[in-house]
C-alpha positions in Angstrom: 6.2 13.5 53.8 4.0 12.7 50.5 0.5 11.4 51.6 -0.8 8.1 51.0 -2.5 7.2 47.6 -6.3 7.6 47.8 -8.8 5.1 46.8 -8.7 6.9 42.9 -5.5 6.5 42.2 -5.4 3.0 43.3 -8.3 0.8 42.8 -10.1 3.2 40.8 -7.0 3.4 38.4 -7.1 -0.2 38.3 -10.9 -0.3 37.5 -10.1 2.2 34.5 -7.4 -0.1 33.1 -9.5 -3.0 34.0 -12.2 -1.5 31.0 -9.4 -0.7 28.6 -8.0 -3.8 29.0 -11.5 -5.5 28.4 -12.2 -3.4 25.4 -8.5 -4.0 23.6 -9.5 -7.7 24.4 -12.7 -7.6 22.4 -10.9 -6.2 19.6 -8.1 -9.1 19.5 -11.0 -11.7 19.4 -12.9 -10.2 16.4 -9.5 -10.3 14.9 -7.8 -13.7 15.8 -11.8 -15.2 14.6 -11.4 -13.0 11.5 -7.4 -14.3 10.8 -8.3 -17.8 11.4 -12.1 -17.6 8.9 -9.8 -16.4 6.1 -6.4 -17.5 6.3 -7.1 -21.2 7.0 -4.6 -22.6 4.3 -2.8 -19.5 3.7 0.3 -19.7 6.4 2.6 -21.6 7.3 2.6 -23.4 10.9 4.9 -21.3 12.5 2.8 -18.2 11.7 -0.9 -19.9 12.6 1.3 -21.0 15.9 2.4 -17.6 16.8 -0.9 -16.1 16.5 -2.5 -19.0 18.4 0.3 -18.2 21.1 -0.5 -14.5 21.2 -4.4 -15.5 21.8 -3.3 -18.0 24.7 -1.0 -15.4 26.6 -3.4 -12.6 26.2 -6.6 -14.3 27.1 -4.6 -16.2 30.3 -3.7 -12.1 31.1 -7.4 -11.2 30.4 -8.9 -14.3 32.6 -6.4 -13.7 35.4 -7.2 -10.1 35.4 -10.6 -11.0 35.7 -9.8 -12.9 38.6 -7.9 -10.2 40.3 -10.8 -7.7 39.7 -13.4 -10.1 41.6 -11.3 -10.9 44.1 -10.6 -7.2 45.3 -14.4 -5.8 44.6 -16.1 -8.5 45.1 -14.7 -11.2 47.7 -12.9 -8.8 49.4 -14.9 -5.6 49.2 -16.2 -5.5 52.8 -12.8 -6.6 53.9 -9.8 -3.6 53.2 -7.6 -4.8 55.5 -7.3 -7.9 53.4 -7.2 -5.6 49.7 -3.0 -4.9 50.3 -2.6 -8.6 49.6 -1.5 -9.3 45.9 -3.6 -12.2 44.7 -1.7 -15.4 43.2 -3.8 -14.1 39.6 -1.8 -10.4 40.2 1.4 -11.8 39.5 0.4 -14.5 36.4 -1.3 -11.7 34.9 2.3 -9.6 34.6 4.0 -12.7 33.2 1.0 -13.2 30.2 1.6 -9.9 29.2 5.7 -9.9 29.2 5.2 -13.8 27.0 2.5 -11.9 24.7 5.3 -9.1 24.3 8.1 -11.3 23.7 6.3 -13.5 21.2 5.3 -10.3 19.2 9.1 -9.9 19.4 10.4 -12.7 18.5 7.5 -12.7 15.4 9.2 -9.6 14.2 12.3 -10.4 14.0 11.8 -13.0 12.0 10.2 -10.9 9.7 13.2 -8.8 9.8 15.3 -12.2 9.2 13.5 -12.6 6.0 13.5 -8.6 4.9 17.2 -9.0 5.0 19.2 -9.8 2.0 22.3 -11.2 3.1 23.7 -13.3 6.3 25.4 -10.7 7.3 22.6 -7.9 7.6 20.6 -11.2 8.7 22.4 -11.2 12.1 23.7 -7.9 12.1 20.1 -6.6 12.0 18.3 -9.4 14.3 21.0 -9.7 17.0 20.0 -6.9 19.1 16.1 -7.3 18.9 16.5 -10.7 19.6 18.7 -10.0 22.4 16.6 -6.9 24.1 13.4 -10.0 23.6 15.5 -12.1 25.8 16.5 -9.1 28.3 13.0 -7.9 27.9 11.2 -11.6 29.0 14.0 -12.4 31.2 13.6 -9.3 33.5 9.7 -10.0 33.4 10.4 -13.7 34.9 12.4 -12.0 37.4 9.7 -9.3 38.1 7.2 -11.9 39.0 9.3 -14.2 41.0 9.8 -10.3 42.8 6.4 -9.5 43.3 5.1 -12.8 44.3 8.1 -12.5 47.1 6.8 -9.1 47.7 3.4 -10.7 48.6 1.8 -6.8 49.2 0.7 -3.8 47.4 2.4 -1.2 49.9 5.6 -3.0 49.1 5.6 -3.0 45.4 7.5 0.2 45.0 10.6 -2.1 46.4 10.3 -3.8 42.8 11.6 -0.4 40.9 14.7 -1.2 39.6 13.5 -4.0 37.9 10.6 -3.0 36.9 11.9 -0.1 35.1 14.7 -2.6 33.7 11.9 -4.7 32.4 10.0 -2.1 31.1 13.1 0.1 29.2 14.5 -3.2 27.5 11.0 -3.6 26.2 10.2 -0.2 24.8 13.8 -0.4 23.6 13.4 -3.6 21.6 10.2 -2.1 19.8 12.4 1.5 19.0 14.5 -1.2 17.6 12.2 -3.1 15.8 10.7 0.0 14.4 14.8 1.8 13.5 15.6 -1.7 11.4 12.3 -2.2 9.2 12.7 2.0 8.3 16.3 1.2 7.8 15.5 -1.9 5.2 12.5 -0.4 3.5 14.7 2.3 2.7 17.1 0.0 1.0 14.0 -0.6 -1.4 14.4 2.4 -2.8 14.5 2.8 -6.5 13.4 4.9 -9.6 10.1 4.0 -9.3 7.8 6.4 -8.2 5.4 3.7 -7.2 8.1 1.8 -5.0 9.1 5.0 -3.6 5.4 6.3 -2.8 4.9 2.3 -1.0 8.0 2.5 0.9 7.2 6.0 2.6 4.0 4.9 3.7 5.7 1.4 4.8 7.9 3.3 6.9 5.0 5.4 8.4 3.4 2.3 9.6 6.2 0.8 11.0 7.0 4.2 13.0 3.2 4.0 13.9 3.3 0.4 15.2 6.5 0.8 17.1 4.8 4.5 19.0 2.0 2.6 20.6 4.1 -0.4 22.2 6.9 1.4 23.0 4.9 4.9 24.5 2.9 2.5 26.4 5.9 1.0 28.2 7.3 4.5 28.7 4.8 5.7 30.1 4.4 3.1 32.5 7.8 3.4 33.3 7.6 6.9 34.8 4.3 7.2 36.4 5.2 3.9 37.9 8.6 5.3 39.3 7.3 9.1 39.7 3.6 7.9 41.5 4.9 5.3 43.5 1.9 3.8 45.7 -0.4 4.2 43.2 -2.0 2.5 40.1 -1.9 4.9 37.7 0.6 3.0 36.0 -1.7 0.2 35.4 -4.1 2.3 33.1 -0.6 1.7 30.5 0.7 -1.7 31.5 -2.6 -3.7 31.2 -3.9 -2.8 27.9 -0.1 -3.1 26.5 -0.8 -7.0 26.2 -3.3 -6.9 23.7 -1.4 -3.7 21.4 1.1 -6.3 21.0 -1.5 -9.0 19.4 -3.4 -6.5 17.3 0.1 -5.2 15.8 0.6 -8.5 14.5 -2.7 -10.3 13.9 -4.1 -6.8 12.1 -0.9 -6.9 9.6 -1.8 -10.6 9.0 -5.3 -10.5 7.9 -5.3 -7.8 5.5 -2.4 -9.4 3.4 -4.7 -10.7 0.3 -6.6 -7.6 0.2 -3.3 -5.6 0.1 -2.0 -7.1 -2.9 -5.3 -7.6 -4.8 -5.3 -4.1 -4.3 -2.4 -3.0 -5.7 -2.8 -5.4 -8.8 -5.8 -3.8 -9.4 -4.0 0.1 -9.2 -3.5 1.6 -12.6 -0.1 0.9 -13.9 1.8 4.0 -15.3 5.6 4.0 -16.0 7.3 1.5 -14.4 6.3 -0.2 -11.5 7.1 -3.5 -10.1 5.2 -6.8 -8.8 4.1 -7.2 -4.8 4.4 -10.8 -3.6 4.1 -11.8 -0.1 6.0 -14.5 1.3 4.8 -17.9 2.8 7.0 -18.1 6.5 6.8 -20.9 8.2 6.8 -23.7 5.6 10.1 -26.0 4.2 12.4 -23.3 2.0 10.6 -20.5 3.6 14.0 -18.9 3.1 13.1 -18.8 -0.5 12.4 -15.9 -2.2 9.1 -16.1 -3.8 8.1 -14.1 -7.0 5.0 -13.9 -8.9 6.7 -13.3 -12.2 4.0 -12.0 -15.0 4.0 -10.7 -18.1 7.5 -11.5 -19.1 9.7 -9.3 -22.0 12.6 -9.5 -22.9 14.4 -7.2 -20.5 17.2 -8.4 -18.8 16.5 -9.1 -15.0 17.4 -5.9 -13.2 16.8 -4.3 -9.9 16.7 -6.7 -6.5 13.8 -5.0 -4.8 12.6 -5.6 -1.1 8.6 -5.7 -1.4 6.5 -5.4 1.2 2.4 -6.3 0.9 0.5 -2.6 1.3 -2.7 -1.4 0.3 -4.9 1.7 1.2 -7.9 1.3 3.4 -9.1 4.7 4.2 -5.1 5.4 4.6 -4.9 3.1 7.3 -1.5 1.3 6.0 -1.1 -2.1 7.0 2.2 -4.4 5.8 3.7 -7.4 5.7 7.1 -7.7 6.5 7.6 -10.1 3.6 10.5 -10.4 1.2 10.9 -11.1 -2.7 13.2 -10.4 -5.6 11.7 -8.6 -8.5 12.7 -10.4 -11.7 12.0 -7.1 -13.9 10.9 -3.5 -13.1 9.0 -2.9 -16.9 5.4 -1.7 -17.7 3.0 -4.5 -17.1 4.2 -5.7 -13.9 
């Protein structure tokens, strides 16, 4: 008979995720304030109201958190009979972080939407990352409703099967995520040893991105079903919430830098022109294209661009879409 969990691996494990959780919190502030100082006319409303909705679920997981933290150390430290009780903040704090998720979701697929050149690799390619969103956030409802039924810690390993549910449709939507953006920048492909050199570090990003959301939820996954009693699990789970708003916001920010960088790379051969794309606003389905230096090639190659830059070869993009006019020198 396994022995019961010891005050480490549960409330200490807790306290551990409690700091990461804090810290990754800190780091989505400095960004949102950062997005928000610089991009004030810059995107279009549904963009400014994703971001605002990603601040809103992961500062209601943060402040519920909080709540959760004082009520087991602090109102109820002299009181252990009373610290198997799951707090009312316990089970809104899981439901902030599976809305945060989704929204990231949902914010990428749109991206994708846009990325795509035709209707048919349109839904072909959002279909399933829109559906695992809906499995993934749909599960997460049904966790809660569990856990709040559940009412106690000792019981919580009652919640497996849907927890693990939850937590596989969600690391499988971001392997997804990641799978279609390689598959698309791909596409870009051309002669261009510029475009080619972009789109392999594009695609390292996007593999980066999609590691830390979906490992998180992995790993969660399995110490949560192989440590059952414990909180080791947590140390994952809690600090998951804010991965998803710094994958987004930190991609957003850095867009004007990325292509004033580029623009000011030396041009050698051919090369082509970076434009990001305005989402949110009326005929966002437009494809928008600066168009410079004009000769009197005939319009060629149909290129999808994506906004990238090197910043001590951290990569960040912009899942953005445009139509080169002309691959030529000067572009």
């Amino acid at each position: 008979m396994p022995s019961a969990p010891t005050f480490t691996e549960t409330w200490g494990c807790q306290m551990i995720a409690y700091i990461f959780d804090i810290l990754l919190y800190g780091v989505t502030l400095i960004l949102v304030a950062q997005y928000f100082y610089r991009r004030e006319s810059g995107d279009g409303i549904f963009t400014k109201v994703t971001v605002g909705a990603l601040f809103f679920f992961s500062t209601l997981h943060t402040a519920f958190l909080s709540h959760q933290i004082y009520t087991d150390y602090v109102q109820w430290f002299d009181k252990p009979d009373l610290l198997n009780i799951i707090p009312f903040s316990a089970s809104t704090m899981l439901l902030a972080i599976y809305l945060t998720a989704f929204t990231a979701q949902i914010f990428f697929a749109s991206r994708i939407w846009l990325l795509s050149k035709s209707t048919g690799q349109k839904i072909l390619c959002c279909s399933p990352v829109v559906l695992l969103a809906v499995l993934q956030i749909s599960f997460g409802i049904a966790q809660t409703v569990l856990v709040i039924k559940t009412a106690v810690f000792s019981r919580l390993e009652t919640t497996a099967r849907i927890t693990s549910t939850q937590a596989g449709t969600c690391a499988a939507c971001d392997i997804m995520i990641t799978l279609v953006l390689c598959f698309q920048l791909e596409q870009a492909r051309s002669g261009s040893r510029r475009t080619n050199s972009a789109v392999d570090k594009l695609i390292l990003y996007a593999i980066n991105r999609g590691a830390a959301t979906s490992t998180a939820a992995l790993v969660q996954l399995i110490l949560f079903v192989v440590k059952p009693g414990t909180f080791i699990f947590m140390i994952f789970l809690l600090p998951s919430c804010h991965l998803y708003v710094i994958s987004v916001v930190s991609m957003l920010i850095t867009r004007d830098a990325i292509r004033n960088k580029l623009r000011e790379a030396p041009e050698t051969g051919s090369s082509f022109q970076l434009e990001s794309m305005r989402s949110g606003r009326s005929g966002a389905g437009r494809d928008a294209v600066n168009r410079s230096h004009q000769s009197s090639q005939s319009p060629g190659v149909s290129v999808v661009t994506w906004t990238s830059m090197h910043r001590d070869d951290n990569e960040v993009l912009d899942v953005s879409k445009a139509e080169a006019g002309q691959v030529g020198r000067g572009l």
